[in-house]
C-alpha positions in Angstrom: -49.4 131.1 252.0 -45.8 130.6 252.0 -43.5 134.2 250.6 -41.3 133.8 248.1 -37.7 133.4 248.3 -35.5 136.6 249.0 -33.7 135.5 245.7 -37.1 134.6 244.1 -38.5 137.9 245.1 -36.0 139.6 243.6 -35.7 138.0 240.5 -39.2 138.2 239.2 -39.7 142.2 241.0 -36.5 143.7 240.2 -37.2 145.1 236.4 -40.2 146.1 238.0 -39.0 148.4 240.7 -36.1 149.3 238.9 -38.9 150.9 236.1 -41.0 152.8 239.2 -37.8 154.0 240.2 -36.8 155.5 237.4 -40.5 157.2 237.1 -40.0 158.4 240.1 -36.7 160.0 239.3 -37.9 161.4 236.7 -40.8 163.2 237.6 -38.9 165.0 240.7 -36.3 166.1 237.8 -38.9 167.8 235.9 -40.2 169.4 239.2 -36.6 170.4 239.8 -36.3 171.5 236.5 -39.9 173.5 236.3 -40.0 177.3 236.8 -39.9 178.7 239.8 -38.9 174.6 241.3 -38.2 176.8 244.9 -42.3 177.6 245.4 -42.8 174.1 245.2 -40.2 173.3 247.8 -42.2 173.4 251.0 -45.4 171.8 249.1 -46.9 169.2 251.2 -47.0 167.1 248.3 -43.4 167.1 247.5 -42.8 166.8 251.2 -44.5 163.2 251.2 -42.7 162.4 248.3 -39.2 162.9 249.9 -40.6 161.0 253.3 -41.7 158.0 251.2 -38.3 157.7 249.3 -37.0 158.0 252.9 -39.1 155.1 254.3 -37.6 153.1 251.1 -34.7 152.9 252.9 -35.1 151.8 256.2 -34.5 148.0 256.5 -36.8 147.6 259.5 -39.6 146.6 257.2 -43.6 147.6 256.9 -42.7 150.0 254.0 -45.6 149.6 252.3 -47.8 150.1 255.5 -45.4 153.4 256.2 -45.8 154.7 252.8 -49.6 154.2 252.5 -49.8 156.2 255.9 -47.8 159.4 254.9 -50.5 159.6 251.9 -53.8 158.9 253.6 -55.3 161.2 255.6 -55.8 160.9 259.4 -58.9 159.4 260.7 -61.7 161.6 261.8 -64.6 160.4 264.0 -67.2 162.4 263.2 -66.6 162.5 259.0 -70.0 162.0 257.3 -70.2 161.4 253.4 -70.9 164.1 251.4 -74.4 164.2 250.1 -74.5 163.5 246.5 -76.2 166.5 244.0 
């Protein structure tokens, strides 16, 4: 499978990503905006957040893979699934 063209790529995904950005945006105004927005500051959640927007930036590519990491939760070798009800 051949990728798409830098100019390609950008053409048919810009309006796209310039829409999750602005989500994105968004939502951490109305976190900043929320009572008591300095409880939240040290939550991990928001903290994962701010380290994915920063992994947007870096050039050196794998984003995706980077991003997808700072969410998932490390592995564990002896996990078993939970026993359903």
């Amino acid at each position: 499978m051949t990728p798409l063209a830098a100019e390609q790529a950008l053409d048919r995904y810009f309006l796209e990503a310039r829409a999750k950005l602005l989500d994105i945006a968004a939502i951490l105004d109305r976190i900043g905006r929320g009572a008591n927005a300095s409880a939240v500051e040290n939550d991990p959640r928001l903290v994962r957040i701010r380290e994915a927007i920063a992994v947007l930036g870096d050039q050196s590519g794998g984003r995706a893979e980077r991003i997808q990491r700072i969410f998932s939760l490390e592995y564990e070798p002896g996990w078993r699934m939970p026993e359903p009800k």
